[in-house]
C-alpha positions as CSV (number, residue, x, y, z in Angstrom):
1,X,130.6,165.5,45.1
2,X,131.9,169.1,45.3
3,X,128.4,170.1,44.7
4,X,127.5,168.2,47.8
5,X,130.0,169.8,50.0
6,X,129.2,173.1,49.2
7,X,125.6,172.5,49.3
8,X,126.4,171.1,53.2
9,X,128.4,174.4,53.9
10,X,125.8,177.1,52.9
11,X,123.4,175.0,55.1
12,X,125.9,175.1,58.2
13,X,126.8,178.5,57.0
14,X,123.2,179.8,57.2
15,X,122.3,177.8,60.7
16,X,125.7,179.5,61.8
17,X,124.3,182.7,61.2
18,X,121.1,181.9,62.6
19,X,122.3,180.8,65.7
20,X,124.3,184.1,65.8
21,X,121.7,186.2,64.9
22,X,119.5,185.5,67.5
23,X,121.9,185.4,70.0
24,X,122.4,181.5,71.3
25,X,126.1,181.6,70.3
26,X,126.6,184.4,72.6
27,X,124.5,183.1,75.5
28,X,125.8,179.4,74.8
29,X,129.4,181.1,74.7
30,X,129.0,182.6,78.6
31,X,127.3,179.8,79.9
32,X,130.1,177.7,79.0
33,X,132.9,180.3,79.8
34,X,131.2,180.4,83.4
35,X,131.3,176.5,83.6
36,X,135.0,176.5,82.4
37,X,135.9,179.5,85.1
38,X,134.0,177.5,87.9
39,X,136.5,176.8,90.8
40,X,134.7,173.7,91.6
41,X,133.5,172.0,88.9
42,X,129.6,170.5,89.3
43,X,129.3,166.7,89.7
44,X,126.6,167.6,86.6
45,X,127.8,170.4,84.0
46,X,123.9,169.7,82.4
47,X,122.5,170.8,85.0
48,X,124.5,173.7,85.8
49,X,124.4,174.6,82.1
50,X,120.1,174.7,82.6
51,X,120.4,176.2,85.7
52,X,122.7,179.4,84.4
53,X,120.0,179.2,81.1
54,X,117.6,179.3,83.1
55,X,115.7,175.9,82.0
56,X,116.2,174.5,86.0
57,X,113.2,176.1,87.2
58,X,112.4,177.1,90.8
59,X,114.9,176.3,93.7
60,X,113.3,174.0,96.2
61,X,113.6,176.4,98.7
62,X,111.8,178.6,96.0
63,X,108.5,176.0,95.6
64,X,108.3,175.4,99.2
65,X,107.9,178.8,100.5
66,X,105.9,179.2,96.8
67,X,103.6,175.8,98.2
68,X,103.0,177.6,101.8
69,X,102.2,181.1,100.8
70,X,99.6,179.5,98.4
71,X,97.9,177.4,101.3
72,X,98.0,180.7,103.4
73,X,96.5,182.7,100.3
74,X,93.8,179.5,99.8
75,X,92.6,180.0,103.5
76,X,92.9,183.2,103.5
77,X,90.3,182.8,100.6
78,X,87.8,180.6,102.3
79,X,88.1,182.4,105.3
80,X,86.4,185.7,103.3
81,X,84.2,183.9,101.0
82,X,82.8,182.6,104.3
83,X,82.6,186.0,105.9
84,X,80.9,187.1,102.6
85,X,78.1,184.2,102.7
86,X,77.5,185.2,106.5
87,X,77.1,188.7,105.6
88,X,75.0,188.4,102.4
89,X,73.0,186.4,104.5
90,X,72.6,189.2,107.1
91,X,71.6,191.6,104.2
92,X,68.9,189.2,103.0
93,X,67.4,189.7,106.9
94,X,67.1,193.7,106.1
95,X,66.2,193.6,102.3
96,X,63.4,191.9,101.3
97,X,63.4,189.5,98.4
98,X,62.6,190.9,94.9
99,X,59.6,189.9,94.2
100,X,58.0,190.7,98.1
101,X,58.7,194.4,97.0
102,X,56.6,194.0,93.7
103,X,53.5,192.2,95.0
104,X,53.3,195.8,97.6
């Protein structure tokens, strides 16, 4: 049994260690110490535990303004791959095709 115990401790021991050694005791440790120093307490200390790791993602705010410059960009986009199209087009008007230039 005492073989056991000590077998359970150098496991705990090395994951201890671990955990230390790559520093999630530390960051763990602050996150927590900033929910405990928190005035007002969150109605959800999970999700202000993910948000100060990190884990929460993008505010709302944050994706919306994210969602709107990307439609902007995505017209934006069309708008000059249109413009592009027309103007190839007008090149093709002043060059002739490949193979008109060969048979001359």
């Amino acid at each position: 049994m005492a073989h056991y115990r000590t077998s359970n401790e150098s496991k705990r021991e090395q994951f201890r260690r671990y955990l230390e050694k790559s520093g999630i005791l530390d960051t763990l440790t602050s996150v927590l110490v900033a929910l405990y120093e928190e005035n007002d307490k969150p109605n959800n200390a999970l999700d202000f535990i993910k948000l100060h790791l990190g884990a929460a993602g993008p505010e709302p705010a944050d994706t919306e303004a994210l969602r709107m410059e990307l439609s902007d960009l995505q017209q934006k986009f069309n708008l000059l791959m249109e413009e592009n199209k027309e103007l190839r087009n007008k090149l093709m008007q002043y060059e002739p095709a490949p193979d008109e230039g060969a048979a001359e």
